[in-house]
C-alpha positions in Angstrom: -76.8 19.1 33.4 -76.8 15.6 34.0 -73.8 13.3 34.4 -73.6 10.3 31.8 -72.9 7.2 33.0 -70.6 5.5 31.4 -72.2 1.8 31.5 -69.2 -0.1 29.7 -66.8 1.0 32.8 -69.3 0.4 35.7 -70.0 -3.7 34.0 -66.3 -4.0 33.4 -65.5 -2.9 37.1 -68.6 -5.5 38.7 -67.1 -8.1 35.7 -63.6 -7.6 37.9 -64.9 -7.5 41.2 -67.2 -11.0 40.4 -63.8 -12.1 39.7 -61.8 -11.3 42.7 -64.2 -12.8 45.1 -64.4 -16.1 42.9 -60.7 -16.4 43.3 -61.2 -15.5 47.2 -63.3 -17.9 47.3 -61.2 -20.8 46.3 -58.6 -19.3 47.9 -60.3 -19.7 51.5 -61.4 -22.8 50.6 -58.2 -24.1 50.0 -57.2 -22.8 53.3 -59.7 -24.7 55.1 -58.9 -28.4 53.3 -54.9 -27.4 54.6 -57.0 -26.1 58.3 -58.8 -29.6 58.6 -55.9 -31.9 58.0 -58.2 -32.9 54.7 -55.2 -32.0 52.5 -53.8 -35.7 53.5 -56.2 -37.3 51.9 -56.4 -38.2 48.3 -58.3 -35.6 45.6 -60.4 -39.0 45.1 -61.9 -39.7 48.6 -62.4 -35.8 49.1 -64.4 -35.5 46.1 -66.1 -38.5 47.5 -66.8 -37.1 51.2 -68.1 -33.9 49.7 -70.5 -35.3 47.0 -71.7 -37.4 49.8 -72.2 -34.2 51.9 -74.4 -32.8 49.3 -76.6 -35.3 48.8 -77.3 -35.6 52.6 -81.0 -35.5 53.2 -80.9 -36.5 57.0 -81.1 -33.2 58.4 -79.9 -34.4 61.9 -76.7 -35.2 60.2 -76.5 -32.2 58.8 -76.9 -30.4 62.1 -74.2 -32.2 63.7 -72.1 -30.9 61.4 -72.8 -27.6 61.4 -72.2 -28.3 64.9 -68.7 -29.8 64.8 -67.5 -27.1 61.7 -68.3 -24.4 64.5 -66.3 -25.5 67.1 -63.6 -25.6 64.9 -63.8 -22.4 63.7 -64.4 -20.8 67.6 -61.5 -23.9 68.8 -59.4 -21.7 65.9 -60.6 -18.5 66.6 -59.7 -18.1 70.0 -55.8 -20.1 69.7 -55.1 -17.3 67.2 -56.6 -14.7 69.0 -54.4 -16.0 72.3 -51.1 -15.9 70.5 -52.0 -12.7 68.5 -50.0 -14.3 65.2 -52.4 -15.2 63.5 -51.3 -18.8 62.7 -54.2 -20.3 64.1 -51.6 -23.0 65.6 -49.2 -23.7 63.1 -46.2 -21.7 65.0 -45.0 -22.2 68.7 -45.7 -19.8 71.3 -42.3 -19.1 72.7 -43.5 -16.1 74.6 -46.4 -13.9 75.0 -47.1 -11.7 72.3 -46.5 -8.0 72.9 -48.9 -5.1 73.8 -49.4 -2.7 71.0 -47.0 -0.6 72.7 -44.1 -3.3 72.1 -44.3 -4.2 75.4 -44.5 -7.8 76.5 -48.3 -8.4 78.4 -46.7 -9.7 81.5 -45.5 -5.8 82.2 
């Protein structure tokens, strides 16, 4: 015999996962305003920048910043990766960071 489904849980569980990446979202986006330095600038002139940004037509403009948001993130990328913290810059490297053995990586 056949399993029944049980409809009301599986919507109820997609209803809750819909939510969690919605608050992801705005979570990482967050992160990135704080990443870019826009945080210093006023909610007024952000809203601004980004309504202009979607009413861009000019795809050359565009382009260019697709450009310049991907060397951020690879510029980004690769200081966290280096340091192993993952602050992405925001702490000092005082030394190297260990080896997953706990040793340091100069031996």
């Amino acid at each position: 015999m056949r399993k029944v489904r049980d409809y009301d849980a599986e919507l109820k569980a997609l209803a809750e996962r819909a939510k969690q990446l919605q608050q992801r979202k705005v979570q990482q986006f967050g992160e990135l305003v704080e990443a870019t330095g826009a945080d210093a600038l006023d909610a007024d002139v952000l809203a601004g920048a980004l309504l202009v940004a979607v009413a861009e037509s000019d795809k050359g403009r565009i382009t260019d910043w697709r450009r310049r948001g991907a060397e951020f993130f690879r510029k980004n990328s690769r200081t966290r990766r280096a340091r192993g913290d993952g602050t992405g810059g925001k702490a000092a490297a005082a030394s190297p960071p260990p080896d997953r053995d706990g040793e340091s990586a100069n031996g």
